[in-house]
Each structure stands twice: as C-alpha cells, then as structure tokens.
C-alpha positions, 0 to 999 in steps of 0.5 A: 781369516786364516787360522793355523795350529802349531804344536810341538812336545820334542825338541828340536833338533838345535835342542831347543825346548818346543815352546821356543820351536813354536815362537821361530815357528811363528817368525818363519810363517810372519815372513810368509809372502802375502801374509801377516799375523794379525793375533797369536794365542796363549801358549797351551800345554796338553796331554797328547790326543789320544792318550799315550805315554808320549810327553805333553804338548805346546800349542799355540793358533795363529790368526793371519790375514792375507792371499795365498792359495790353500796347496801354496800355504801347505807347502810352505808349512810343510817346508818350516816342519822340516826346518824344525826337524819334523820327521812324519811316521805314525799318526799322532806320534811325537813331533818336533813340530806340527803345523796345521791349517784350521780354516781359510775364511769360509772355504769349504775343500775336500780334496786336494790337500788340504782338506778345509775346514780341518776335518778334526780340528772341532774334536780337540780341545788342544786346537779350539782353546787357543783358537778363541784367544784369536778368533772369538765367536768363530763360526767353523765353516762346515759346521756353523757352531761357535768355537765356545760350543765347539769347547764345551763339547771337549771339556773332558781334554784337558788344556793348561794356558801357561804363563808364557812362551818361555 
C-alpha cells in the first residue's frame, strides 16, 4: 500500500481553484506507470500548519497499489508539482500544489529522498484525517500506533470534511 498526501490553498497557475488542482492531480499520478489508485479520501479543508495568515488548505490521501521504486515515485511527484505551478521557497509556504508520499508499505528509509515513513506526517491532523478514509487501521511503520491513535493525538488541528470535490 502506497499512501500520498496531496495539498494545495492557491490557484493554479490556469487559475483553477485548489480543490480542482487537487482532482487533475489525482488523474496525472492514476496515469503513473505501474500504478493504480485503489481508494481517494474525502476532500478536507484546514487552517495551515503552523498557523500564519496563509489561506486554508485542500487536502486530500490517495491510497494506491502497484511497483515502483520509492526516488522513481518522488521524481514523478516532483514532476506533476511543477505542472501544477509549484514554486518551492520557504518552508510551509503557500502553494499551488503539494504532494508527499506517506508510506510505501512497511518500508523504513532514512536516506535518500524520500524519507519513509514521512518523518511529520503522525503530527498533522490535515494528513491523518483523510488518510483513514483510505486505510483505516493503518499502522505507521515506524511507530506502530493506528491512524485512530495517531488522531486523537491531534484533535486540537482543526480539519473540515467538505461535501465535495468541487
């Protein structure tokens, strides 16, 4: 099971909305060779972590199946970011869109990029909430507490499910 977070609270570049950033985003990773997506979460809007004057964020987890090596994965990533007007400059800034790779099964990476288990993904409400749409009773890898643990500990985030993807 691969799980990748995708975030967003600018437009794109075509002007699109992040919501709609985040749904073409999802369409260019299903095209991913040898892999498919095999469940996508609720659309989520959050405040931005650590709180700032930034506009909120769209989030959303894909949960996806398949062989690919974990640089090769980052790379494409990497790749649809820029598509999408992805400009990186200082941490937890605004962006058009973000994609980050959660876990890739139980494997443990500490170095090369990417680092696996995502070393701040158990910390952030805006990732575990959608993430359990997917993959409820997901164990992280390093930790071994379930998503539904993982929660409870970030209750104080807030995270909005909104109705749609629109």
């Amino acid at each position: 099971m691969i799980l990748v977070a995708l975030g967003a609270n600018l437009p794109a570049p075509s002007g699109s909305p992040p919501s709609v950033t985040l749904r073409a985003a999802a369409a260019e990773i299903a095209r991913l060779p040898n892999l498919r997506i095999e469940a996508t979460s609720a659309l989520y809007e959050s405040a931005p972590q650590p709180p700032s004057g930034q506009p909120a964020y769209r989030n959303a987890v894909l949960r996806l199946a398949g062989d690919i090596d974990p640089a090769a994965l980052l790379a494409a990533l990497l790749e649809i970011e820029a598509r999408f007007g992805r400009q990186r400059g200082e941490g937890n800034g605004s962006r058009s869109l973000d994609l980050d790779i959660i876990a890739m099964g139980e494997t443990l990476r500490q170095a090369p990029d990417p680092i696996l288990p995502h070393p701040r993904a158990h910390q952030r409400a805006f990732v575990l909430r959608p993430l359990a749409d997917v993959a409820p009773g997901w164990r992280h890898p390093l930790l071994g507490i379930k998503v539904e643990a993982l929660l409870a500990k970030v209750a104080d985030q807030p995270v909005r499910r909104l109705a749609d993807w629109d």
